[in-house]
C-alpha positions as CSV (number, residue, x, y, z in Angstrom):
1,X,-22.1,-18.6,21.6
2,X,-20.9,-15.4,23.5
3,X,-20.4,-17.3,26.4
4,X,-18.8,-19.6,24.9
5,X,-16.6,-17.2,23.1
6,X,-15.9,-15.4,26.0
7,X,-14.6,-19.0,27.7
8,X,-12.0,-19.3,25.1
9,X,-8.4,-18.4,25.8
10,X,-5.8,-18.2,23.2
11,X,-3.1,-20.9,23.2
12,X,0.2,-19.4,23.2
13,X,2.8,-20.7,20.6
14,X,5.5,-22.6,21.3
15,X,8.5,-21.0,21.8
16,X,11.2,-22.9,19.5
17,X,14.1,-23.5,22.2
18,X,17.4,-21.2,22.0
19,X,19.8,-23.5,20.5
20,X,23.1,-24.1,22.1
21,X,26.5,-24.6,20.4
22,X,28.5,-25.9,22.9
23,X,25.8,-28.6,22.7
24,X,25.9,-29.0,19.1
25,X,29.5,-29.2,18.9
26,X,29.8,-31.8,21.6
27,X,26.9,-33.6,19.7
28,X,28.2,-33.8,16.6
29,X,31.5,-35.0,18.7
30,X,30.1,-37.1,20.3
31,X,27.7,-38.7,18.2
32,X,30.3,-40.1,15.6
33,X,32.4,-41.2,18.7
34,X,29.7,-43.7,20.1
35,X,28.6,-44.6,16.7
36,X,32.3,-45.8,15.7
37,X,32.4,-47.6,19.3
38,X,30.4,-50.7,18.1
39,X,31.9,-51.1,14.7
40,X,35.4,-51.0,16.3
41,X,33.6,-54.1,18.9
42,X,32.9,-55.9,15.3
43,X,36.4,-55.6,14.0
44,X,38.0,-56.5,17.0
45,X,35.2,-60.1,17.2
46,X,36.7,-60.4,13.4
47,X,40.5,-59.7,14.0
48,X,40.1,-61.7,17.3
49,X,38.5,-64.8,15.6
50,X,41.3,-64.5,12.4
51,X,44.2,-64.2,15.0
52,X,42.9,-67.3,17.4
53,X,42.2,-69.7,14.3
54,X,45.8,-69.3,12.7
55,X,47.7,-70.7,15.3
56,X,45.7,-73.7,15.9
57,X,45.3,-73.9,12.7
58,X,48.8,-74.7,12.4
59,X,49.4,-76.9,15.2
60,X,46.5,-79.4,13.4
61,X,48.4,-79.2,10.4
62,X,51.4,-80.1,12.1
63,X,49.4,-83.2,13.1
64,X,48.1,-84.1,10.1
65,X,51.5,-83.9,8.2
66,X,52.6,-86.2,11.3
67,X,49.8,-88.6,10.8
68,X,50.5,-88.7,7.1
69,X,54.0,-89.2,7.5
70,X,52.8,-93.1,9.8
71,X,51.1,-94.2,6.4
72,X,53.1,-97.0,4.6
73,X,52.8,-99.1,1.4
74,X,53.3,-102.5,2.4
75,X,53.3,-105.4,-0.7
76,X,51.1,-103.0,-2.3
77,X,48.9,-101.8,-0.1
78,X,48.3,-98.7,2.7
79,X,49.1,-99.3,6.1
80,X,48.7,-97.0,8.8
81,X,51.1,-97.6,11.6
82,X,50.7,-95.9,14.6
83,X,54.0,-95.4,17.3
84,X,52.9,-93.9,21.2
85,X,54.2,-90.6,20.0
86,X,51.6,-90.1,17.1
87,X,49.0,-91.8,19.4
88,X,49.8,-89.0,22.3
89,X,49.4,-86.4,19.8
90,X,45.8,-87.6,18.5
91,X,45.0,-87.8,22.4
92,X,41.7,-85.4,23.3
93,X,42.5,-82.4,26.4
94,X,40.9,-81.1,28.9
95,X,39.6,-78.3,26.6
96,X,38.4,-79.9,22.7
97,X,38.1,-83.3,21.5
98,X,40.2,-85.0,18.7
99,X,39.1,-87.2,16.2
100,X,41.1,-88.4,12.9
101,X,40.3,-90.5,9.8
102,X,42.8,-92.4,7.8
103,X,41.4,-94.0,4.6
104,X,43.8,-96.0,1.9
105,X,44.1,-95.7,-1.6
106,X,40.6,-97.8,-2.5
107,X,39.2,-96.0,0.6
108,X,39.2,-98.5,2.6
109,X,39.8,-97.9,6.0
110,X,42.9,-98.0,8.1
111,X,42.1,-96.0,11.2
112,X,40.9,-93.4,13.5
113,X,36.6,-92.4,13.2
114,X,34.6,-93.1,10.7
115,X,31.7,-90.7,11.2
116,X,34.3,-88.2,10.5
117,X,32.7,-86.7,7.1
118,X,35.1,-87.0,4.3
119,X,35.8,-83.5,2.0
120,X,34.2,-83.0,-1.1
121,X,37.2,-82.5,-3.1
122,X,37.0,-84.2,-6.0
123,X,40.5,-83.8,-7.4
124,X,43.2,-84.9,-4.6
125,X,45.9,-82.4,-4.3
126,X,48.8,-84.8,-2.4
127,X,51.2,-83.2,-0.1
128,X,48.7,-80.2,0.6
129,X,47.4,-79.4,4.0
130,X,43.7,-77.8,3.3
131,X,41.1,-76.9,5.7
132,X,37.6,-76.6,6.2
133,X,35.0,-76.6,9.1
134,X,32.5,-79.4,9.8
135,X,30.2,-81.3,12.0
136,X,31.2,-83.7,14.1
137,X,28.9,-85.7,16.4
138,X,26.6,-82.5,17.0
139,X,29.7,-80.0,17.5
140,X,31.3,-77.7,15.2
141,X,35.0,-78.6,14.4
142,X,37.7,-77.8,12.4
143,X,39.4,-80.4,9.8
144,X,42.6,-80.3,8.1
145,X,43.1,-83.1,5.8
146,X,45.5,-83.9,3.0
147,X,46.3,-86.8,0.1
148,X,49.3,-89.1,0.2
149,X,50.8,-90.6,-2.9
150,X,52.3,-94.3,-2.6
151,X,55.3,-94.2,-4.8
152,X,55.1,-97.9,-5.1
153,X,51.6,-97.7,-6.5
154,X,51.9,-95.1,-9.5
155,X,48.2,-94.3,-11.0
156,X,46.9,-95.3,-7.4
157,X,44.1,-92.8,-6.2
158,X,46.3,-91.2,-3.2
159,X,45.4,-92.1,0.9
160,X,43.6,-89.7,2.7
161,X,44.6,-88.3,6.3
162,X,42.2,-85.8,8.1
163,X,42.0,-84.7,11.9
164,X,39.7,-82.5,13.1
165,X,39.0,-80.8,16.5
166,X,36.5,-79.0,18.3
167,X,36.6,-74.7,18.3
168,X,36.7,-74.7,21.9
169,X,40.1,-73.3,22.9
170,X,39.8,-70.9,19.9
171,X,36.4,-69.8,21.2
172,X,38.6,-68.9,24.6
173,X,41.3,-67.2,23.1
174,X,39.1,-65.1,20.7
175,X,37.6,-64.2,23.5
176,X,40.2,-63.3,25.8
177,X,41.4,-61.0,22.8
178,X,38.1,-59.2,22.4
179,X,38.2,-58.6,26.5
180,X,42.0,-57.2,26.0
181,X,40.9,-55.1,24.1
182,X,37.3,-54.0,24.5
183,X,37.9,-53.5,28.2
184,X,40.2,-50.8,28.0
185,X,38.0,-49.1,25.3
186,X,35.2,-49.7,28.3
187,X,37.4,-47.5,30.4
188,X,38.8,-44.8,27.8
189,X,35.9,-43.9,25.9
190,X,34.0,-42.2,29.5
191,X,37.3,-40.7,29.7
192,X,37.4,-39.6,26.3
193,X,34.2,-37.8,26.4
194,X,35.5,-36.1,29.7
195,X,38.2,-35.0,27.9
196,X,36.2,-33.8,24.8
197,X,33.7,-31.5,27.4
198,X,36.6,-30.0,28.6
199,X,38.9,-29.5,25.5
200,X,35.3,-27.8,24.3
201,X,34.4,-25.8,27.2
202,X,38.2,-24.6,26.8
203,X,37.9,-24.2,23.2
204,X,34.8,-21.7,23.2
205,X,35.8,-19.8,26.5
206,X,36.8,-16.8,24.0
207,X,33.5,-16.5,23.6
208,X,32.6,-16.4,26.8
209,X,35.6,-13.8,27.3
210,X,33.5,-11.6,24.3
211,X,30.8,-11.8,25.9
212,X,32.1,-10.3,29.3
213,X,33.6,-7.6,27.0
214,X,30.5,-6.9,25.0
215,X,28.5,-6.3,28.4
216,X,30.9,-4.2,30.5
217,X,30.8,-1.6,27.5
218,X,29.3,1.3,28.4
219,X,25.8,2.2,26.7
220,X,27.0,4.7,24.3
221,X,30.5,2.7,23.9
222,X,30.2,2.1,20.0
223,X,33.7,1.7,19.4
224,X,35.1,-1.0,17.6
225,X,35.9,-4.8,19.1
226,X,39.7,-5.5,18.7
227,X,39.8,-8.2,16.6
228,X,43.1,-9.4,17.5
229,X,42.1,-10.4,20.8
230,X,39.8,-12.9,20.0
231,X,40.6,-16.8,17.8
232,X,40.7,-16.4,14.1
233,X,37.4,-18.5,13.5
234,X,35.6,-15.8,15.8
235,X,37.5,-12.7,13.7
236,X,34.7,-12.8,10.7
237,X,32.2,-12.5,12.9
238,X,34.1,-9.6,15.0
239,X,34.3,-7.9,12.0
240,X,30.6,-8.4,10.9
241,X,29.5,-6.7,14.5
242,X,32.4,-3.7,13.9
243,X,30.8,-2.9,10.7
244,X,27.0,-3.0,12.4
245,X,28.5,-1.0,15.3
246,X,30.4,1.4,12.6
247,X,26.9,1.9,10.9
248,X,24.9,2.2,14.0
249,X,27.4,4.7,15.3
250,X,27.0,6.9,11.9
251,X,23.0,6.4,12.7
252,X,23.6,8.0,16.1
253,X,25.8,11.0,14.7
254,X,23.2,11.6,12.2
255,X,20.4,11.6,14.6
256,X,22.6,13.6,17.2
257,X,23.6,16.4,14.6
258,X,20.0,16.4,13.5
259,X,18.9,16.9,16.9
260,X,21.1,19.8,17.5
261,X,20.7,21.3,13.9
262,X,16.7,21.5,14.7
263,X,17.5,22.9,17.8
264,X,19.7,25.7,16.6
265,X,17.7,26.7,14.0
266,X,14.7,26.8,15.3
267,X,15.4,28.8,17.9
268,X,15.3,32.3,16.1
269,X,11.9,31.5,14.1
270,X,10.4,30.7,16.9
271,X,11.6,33.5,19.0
272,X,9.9,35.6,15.7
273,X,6.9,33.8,15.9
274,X,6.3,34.7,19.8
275,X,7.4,38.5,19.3
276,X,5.3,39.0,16.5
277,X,2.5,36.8,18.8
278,X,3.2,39.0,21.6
279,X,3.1,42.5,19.7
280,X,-0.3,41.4,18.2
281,X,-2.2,41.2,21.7
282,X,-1.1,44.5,22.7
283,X,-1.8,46.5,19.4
284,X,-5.1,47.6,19.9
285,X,-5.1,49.2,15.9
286,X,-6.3,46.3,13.5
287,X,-3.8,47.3,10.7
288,X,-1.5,46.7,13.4
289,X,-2.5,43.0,14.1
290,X,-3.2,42.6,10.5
291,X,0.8,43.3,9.9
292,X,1.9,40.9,13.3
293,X,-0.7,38.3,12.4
294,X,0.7,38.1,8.2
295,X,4.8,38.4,10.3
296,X,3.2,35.4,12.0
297,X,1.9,33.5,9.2
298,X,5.6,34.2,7.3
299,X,7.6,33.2,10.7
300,X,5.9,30.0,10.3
301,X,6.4,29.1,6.7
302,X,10.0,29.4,7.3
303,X,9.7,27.4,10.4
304,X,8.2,24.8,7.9
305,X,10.7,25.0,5.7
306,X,13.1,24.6,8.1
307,X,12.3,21.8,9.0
308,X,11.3,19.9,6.1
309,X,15.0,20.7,5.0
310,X,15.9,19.4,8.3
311,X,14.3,16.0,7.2
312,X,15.2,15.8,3.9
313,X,18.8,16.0,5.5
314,X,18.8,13.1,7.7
315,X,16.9,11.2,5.0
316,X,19.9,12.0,2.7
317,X,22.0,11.0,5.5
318,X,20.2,7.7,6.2
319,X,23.0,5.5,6.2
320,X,21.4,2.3,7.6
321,X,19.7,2.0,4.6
322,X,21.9,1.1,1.4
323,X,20.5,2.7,-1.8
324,X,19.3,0.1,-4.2
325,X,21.5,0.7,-7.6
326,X,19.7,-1.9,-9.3
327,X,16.7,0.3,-10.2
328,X,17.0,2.8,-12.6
329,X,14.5,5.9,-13.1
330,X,13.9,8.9,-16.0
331,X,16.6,12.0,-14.6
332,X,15.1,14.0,-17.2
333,X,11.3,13.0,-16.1
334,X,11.8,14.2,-12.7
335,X,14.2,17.5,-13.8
336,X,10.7,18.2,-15.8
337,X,8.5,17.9,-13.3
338,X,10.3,19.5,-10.5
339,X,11.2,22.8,-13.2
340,X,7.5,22.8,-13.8
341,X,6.6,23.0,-10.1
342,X,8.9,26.4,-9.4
343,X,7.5,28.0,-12.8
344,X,4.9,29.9,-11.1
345,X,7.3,30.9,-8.2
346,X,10.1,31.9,-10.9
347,X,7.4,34.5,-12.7
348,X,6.6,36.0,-9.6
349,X,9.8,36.9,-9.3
350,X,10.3,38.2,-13.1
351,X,13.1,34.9,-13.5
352,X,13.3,32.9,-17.0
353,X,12.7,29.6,-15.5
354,X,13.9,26.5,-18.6
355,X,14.4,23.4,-19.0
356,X,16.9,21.7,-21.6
357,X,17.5,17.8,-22.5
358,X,16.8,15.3,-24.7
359,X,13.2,14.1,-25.7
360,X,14.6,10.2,-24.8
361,X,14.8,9.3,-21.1
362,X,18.2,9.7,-19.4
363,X,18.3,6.7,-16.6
364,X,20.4,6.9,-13.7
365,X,20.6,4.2,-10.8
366,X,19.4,5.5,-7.8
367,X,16.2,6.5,-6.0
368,X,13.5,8.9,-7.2
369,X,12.8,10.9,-4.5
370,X,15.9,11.5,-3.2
371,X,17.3,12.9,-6.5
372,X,13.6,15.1,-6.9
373,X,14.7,16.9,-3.9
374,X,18.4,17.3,-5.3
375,X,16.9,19.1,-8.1
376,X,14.2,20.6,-6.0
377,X,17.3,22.6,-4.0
378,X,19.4,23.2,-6.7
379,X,16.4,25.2,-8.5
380,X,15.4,26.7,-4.9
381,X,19.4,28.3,-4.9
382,X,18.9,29.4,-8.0
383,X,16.3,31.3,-7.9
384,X,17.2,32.6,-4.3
385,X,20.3,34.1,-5.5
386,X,19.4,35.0,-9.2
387,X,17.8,38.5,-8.3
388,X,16.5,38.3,-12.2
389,X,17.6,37.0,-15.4
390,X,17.2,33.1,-16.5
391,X,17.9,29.8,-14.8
392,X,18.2,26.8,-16.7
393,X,18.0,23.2,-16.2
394,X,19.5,21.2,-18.4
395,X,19.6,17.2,-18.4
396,X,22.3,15.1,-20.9
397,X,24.3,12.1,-21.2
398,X,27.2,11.1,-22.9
399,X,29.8,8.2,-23.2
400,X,30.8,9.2,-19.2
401,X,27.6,8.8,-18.0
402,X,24.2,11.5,-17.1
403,X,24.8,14.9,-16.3
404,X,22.6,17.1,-14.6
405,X,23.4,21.3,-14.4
406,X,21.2,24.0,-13.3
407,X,22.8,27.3,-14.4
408,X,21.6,30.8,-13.6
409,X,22.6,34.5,-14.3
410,X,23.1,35.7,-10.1
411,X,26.3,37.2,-9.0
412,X,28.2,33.7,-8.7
413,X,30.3,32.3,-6.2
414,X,33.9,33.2,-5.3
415,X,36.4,30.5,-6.0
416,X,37.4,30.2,-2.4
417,X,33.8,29.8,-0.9
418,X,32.8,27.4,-3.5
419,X,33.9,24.1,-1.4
420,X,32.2,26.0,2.0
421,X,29.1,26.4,0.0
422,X,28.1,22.7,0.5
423,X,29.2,23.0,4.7
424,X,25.6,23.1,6.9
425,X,24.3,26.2,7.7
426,X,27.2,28.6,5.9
427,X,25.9,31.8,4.1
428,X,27.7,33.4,1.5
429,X,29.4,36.7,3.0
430,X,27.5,40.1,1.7
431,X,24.4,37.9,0.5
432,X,21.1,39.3,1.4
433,X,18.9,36.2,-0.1
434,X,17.1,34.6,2.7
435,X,17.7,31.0,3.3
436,X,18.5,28.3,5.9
437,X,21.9,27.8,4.5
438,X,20.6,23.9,4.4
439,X,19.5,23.2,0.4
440,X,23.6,22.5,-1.0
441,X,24.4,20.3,2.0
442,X,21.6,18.4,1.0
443,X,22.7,18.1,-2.7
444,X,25.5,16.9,-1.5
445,X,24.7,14.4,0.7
446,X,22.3,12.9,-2.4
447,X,24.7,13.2,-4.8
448,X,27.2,11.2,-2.4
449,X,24.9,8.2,-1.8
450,X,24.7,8.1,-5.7
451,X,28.2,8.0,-6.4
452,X,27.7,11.3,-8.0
453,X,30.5,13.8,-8.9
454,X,29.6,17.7,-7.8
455,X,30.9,20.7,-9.0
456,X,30.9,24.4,-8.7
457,X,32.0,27.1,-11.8
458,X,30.9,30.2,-13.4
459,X,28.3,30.3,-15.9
460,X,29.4,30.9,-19.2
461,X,25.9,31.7,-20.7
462,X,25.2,34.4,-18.5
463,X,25.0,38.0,-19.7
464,X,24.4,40.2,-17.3
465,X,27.2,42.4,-17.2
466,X,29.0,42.1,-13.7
467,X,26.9,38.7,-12.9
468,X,29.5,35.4,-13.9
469,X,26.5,33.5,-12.7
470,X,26.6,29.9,-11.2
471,X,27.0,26.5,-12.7
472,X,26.1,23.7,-10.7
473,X,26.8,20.4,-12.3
474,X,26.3,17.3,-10.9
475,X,28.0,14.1,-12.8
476,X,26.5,10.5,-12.4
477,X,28.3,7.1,-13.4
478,X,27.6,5.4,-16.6
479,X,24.7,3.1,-15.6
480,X,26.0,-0.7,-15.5
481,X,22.1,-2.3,-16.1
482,X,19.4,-3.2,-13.5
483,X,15.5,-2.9,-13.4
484,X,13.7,0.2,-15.1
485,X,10.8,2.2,-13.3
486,X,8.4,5.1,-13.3
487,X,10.6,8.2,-12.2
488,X,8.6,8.9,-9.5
489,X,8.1,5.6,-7.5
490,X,10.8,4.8,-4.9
């Protein structure tokens, strides 16, 4: 069975062909165009045949009104009297036969073939030339036949006069129609698709023209196709690829500002951690390398933290991936349980750590983690720059929509610094608090991808004299309905 096994190779799966639109288009061009070509041969057999019959049609009803006109009452009685004229005229050609069938008034007979079949009408109509199409002698003929009224015999059932001919010469002239016009379509229509490939090789060249463009870029070219240069059917789809390249090139700033942001900022903690590594191996005193080893262990917690700031930036930054406003989760669940996590933290540090809100859950649109780090920084500032004193977080809503604050008793934030704040990297002038400089910027890139309004202002519960404190609120729009789930699942 091994062996067997082993014998076995797997069969690859077919590859489903790249599909090609200049081939569709001429396809679906072409298809209708050679479809149409035999119904147009039909027509033209009809027309033809309609348009051959009418003439002689009315050259044998010339003859019969002739013939009619040679029939006589004589003392009483229907007489058919023939001259040389009407006799050349009954005469068969080169091309059909003739034949003609005069019967009188009793119906008896008074010239020209009796096999001719007589018409089935039962109810003469004198004086009217009708037609029909018969047999005659094993070939198909046509008859035109009418009724003549003797006026000297009043009641009288009326003489009947019918000639009929062979199809012959119709036959030809049909024919030479459908050739007049069927060969030229012979010739046209291989131009006509000629003409089609080109018209839709010239048609689609823009493309073509696009796609020169599109590969002489440069790699790192994400600018923008000028959409005026290209036809207007091609212009939605220009637009679709500016918006991709408009989104991948906000991808690439992200990743490139995060690149350089980890690089900056790294550099000083770990230049720490390899002093503080490099003063431990030549202390020789154990309390020595005790102190280096616990500067160690500190330089890299705030390496860490660095850098899961540095994360939770781009991820607030991620703009290739929408956020989904159709779910909603608990704002005051997730204020709860983020306050709960800094308690400990906040009592170390001799700081009044609260929560305020409503016992009812307060549902934004949005996504849970993202907005559990928002709070998670906002209650990190706090307590940073609140030396002691209380910092409160405080979940509402009202008729214009959730509102989330985080208030604390610190020395505040000068009016003119409270937009620079929220900039990467940017430390308050004078303040001693240690910090990356990175937790508002990432508020504020949360708060933008959920349409949030941010704000800065004094706190006006604070009561430490010469500390305004800090207010920071941060204002979401009335939810507009979608899907409710657990606060914490994203």
């Amino acid at each position: 069975m091994d062996d067997d096994r082993r014998g076995l190779t797997p069969v690859p799966a077919l590859e489903r062909p790249a599909r090609s639109l200049f081939g569709e288009i001429l396809d679906w061009m072409l298809v209708p165009l050679f479809l149409l070509w035999p119904i147009s041969v039909a027509i033209t057999y009809v027309v033809a045949q309609s348009i051959a019959v009418a003439p002689y049609d009315r050259a044998l009803a010339n003859t019969v009104l002739a013939l009619a006109q040679q029939v006589q009452d004589v003392n009483g009685r229907a007489r058919l009297q023939l001259p040389d004229s009407a006799r050349e005229m009954l005469r068969a050609d080169e091309t059909d036969s003739v034949f003609y069938l005069v019967l009188g008034s009793k119906g008896e007979y008074l010239g020209g073939d009796r096999e001719l079949p007589l018409p089935s009408l039962e109810h003469p109509l004198p004086g009217i030339v009708q037609y029909r199409d018969d047999v005659m002698r094993g070939f198909a003929v046509r008859v035109a036949y009418t009724w003549v009224a003797l006026p000297t015999s009043p009641g009288a059932q009326p003489a009947l006069v019918q000639v009929a001919e062979t199809l012959e010469k119709r036959s030809q002239l049909a024919n030479e129609i459908i050739k007049g016009v069927i060969l030229p379509q012979v010739v046209v229509l291989p131009l006509a698709v000629v003409l089609v490939w080109f018209g839709l090789s010239r048609g689609i060249a823009p493309l073509g023209k696009l796609q020169e463009r599109l590969r002489a870029r440069r790699p790192d070219d994400l600018s923008p196709i000028d959409e005026r240069e290209v036809p207007q059917e091609i212009a939605p789809l220009v637009r679709a690829m500016n918006e991709l390249l408009q989104r991948l090139s906000a991808n690439v700033a992200a990743q490139k500002r995060f690149v350089a942001d980890a690089a900056h900022q790294m550099k000083t903690p770990l230049a720490g951690i390899r002093t503080q590594a490099e003063l431990a191996l030549r202390n020789d005193s154990p309390e020595d390398m005790q102190a280096s080893l616990r500067h160690l262990i500190a330089g890299a917690e705030r390496a860490t933290r660095l850098v899961n700031q540095l994360l939770a930036l781009a991820r607030a930054e991620d703009t290739g991936s929408p956020l989904d406003t159709s779910i909603r989760v608990d704002l005051q669940a997730i204020a709860s349980e983020q306050t709960q996590n800094r308690v400990q933290e906040a009592l170390a540090k001799g700081i009044d750590l609260g929560l305020e809100g409503s016992e009812t859950p307060v549902e934004v649109s949005g996504n849970a983690l993202l907005l559990a780090e928002m709070i998670s920084n906002l209650i990190d500032n706090a307590l940073r720059y609140a030396p002691s004193g209380a910092v409160t977080v405080r979940v509402t809503d009202d008729e214009k929509g959730p509102l989330l604050e985080v208030e604390d008793s610190g020395p505040g934030i000068p009016a003119e610094e409270r937009e620079l704040v929220f900039d990467r990297f940017y430390r308050i002038l004078g303040s001693e608090a240690a910090g990356s400089g990175l937790g508002l910027a990432i508020v504020r890139e949360i708060a933008q991808r959920h349409r949030a309004v941010l704000s800065i202002s004094d706190n006006p519960r604070s009561t430490a004299p010469g500390m305004p404190g800090t207010r920071i609120s941060v204002r979401f729009p009335p939810h507009s309905g979608g899907r409710a789930e657990n606060a914490m699942t994203a």
